[in-house]
C-alpha positions in Angstrom: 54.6 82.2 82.9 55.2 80.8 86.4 58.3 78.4 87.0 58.1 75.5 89.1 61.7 75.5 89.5 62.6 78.9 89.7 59.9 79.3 92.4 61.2 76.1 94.3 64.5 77.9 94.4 63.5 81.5 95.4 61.5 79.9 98.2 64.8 77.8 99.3 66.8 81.3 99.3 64.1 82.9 101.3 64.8 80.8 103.6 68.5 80.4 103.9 68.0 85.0 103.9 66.1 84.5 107.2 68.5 81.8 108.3 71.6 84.5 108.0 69.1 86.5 110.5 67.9 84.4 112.8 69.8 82.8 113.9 72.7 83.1 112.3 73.4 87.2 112.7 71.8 87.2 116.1 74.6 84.4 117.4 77.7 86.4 115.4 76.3 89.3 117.1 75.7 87.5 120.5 78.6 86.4 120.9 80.6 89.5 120.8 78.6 91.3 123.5 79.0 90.8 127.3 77.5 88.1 128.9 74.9 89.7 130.1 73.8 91.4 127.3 73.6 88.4 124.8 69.8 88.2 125.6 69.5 91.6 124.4 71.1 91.3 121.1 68.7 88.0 120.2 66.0 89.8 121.2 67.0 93.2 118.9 67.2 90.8 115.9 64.1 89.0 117.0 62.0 92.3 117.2 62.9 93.5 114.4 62.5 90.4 111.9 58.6 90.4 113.2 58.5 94.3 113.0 60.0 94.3 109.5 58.1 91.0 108.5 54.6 93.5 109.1 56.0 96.9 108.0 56.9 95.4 104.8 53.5 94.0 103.9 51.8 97.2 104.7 53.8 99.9 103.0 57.8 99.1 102.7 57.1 96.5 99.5 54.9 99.3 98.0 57.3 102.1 98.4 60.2 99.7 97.0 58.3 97.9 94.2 55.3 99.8 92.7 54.6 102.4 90.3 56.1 105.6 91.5 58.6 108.1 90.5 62.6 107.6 90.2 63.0 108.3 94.4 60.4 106.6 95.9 57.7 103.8 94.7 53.4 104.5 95.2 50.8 103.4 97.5 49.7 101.2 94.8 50.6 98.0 96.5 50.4 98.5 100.3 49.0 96.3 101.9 49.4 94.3 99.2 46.4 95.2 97.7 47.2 94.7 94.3 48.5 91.3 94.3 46.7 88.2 94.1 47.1 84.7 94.0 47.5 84.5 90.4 50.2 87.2 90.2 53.3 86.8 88.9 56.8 88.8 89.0 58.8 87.3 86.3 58.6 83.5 86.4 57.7 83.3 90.1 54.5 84.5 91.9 54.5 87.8 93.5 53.7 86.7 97.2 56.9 84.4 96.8 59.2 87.4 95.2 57.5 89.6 98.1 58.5 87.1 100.9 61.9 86.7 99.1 62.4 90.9 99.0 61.0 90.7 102.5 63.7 88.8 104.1 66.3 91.5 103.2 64.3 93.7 104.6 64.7 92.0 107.8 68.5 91.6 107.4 69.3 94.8 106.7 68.4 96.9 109.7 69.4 94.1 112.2 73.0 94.7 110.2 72.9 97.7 111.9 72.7 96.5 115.6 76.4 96.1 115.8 76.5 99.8 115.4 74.5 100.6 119.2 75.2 96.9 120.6 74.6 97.4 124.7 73.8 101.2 124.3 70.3 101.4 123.6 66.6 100.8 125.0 64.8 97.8 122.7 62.2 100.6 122.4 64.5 102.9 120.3 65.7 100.0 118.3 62.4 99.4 117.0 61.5 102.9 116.2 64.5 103.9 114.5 64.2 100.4 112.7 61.0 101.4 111.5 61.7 104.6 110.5 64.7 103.0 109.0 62.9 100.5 106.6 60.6 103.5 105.4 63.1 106.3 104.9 66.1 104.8 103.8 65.8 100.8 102.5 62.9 100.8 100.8 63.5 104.2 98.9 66.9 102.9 97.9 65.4 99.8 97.2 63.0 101.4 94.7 66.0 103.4 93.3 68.2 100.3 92.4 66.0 97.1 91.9 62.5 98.9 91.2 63.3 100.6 88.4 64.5 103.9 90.0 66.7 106.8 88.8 69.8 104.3 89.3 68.5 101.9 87.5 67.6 104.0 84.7 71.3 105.1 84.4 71.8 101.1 84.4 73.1 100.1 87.8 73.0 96.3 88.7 73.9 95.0 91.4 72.8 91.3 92.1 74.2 90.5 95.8 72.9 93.8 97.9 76.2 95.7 97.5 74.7 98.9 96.9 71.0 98.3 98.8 72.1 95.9 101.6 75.7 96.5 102.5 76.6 100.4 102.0 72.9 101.4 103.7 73.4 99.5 106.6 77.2 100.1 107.0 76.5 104.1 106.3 73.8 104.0 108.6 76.0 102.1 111.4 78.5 104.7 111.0 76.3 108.0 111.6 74.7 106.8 114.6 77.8 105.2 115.7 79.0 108.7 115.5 76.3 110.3 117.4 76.2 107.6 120.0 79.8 108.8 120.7 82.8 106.6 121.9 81.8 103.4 124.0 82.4 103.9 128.1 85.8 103.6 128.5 87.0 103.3 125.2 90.3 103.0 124.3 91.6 102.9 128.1 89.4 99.6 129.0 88.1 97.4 126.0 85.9 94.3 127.3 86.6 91.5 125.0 83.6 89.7 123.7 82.3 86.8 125.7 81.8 83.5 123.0 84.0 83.7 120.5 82.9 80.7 119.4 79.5 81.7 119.2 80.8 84.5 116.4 82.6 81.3 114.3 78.9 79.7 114.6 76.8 82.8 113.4 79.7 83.4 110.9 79.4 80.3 109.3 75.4 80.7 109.1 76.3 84.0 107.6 
């Protein structure tokens, strides 16, 4: 049976998820690029919220969320096909627990930014973004909150440790590595530009 209140408050932390993303990441992450650059770095987070946003209605919730096997969810659900207005997940509808799932989605790849900050072309960021979302999130997704082979074995984890955090920081690390060392680096390090702009997106973090 649908909550009033527990819907009320997954639609507040929707929000305040896509309010850690824009703007609050794209400002912490803004801030510690050159000048010159910081219009990049918005738009990175910017493109990939609305790329995320779409990819996840059409196929990444599916993968994640439906019916599949223990590594990666059906087609049952893409385009969200299978969900209607009278749907529920829990005590809350399923378009609001699918926006809700959607804006980590959005956060999680756009963690990765820091990782290629003023080294790549806004064309590769989306690509690999997508491929990202489809490969990687929503798979592990499926694997720890869809009822997948760590879940079976009784994993929990409530804040993104394991889905959020150690995808995106594993991820930043491996193409850190093939990216190589930054121009210069350890010889000539250009501090960031605001740090006061990194406090600001800090706090909205």
């Amino acid at each position: 049976m649908i909550d009033s209140g527990d819907t009320a408050w997954i639609l507040i932390s929707t929000a305040l998820v896509l309010f850690m993303t824009l703007p609050g990441l794209a400002l912490f992450y803004g801030g510690l690029v050159q000048s010159r650059n910081i219009l990049s770095v918005l738009m990175h987070c910017m493109g990939i919220a609305c790329m995320a946003s779409l990819l996840w209605f059409v196929v990444g919730y599916s993968i994640a969320f439906s019916e599949g096997n223990p590594y990666f969810g059906g087609l049952g659900s893409a385009f969200l096909m299978d969900v209607t207005r009278d749907s529920a997940s829990g005590t809350i509808p399923t378009t609001v627990f699918v926006m809700f799932q959607m804006t980590f989605a959005i956060i999680t790849p756009a963690l990765i930014v820091g990782a290629y900050v003023e080294r790549i072309k806004f064309g590769a960021v989306l690509l690999i973004s997508a491929l990202w979302l489809i490969l990687v999130y929503a798979p592990v997704t499926h694997w720890v909150w869809g009822g997948g082979w760590l879940a079976e074995m009784g994993t929990m984890d409530f804040a993104g440790g394991i889905v959020v955090h150690v995808t995106a920081g594993v991820s930043a690390l491996v193409i850190a590595a093939m990216l190589g060392a930054r121009r210069g680096f350890p010889d000539s390090i250009q501090p960031p530009h605001a740090p006061w702009l990194v406090m600001v997106g800090a706090a909205m973090l």
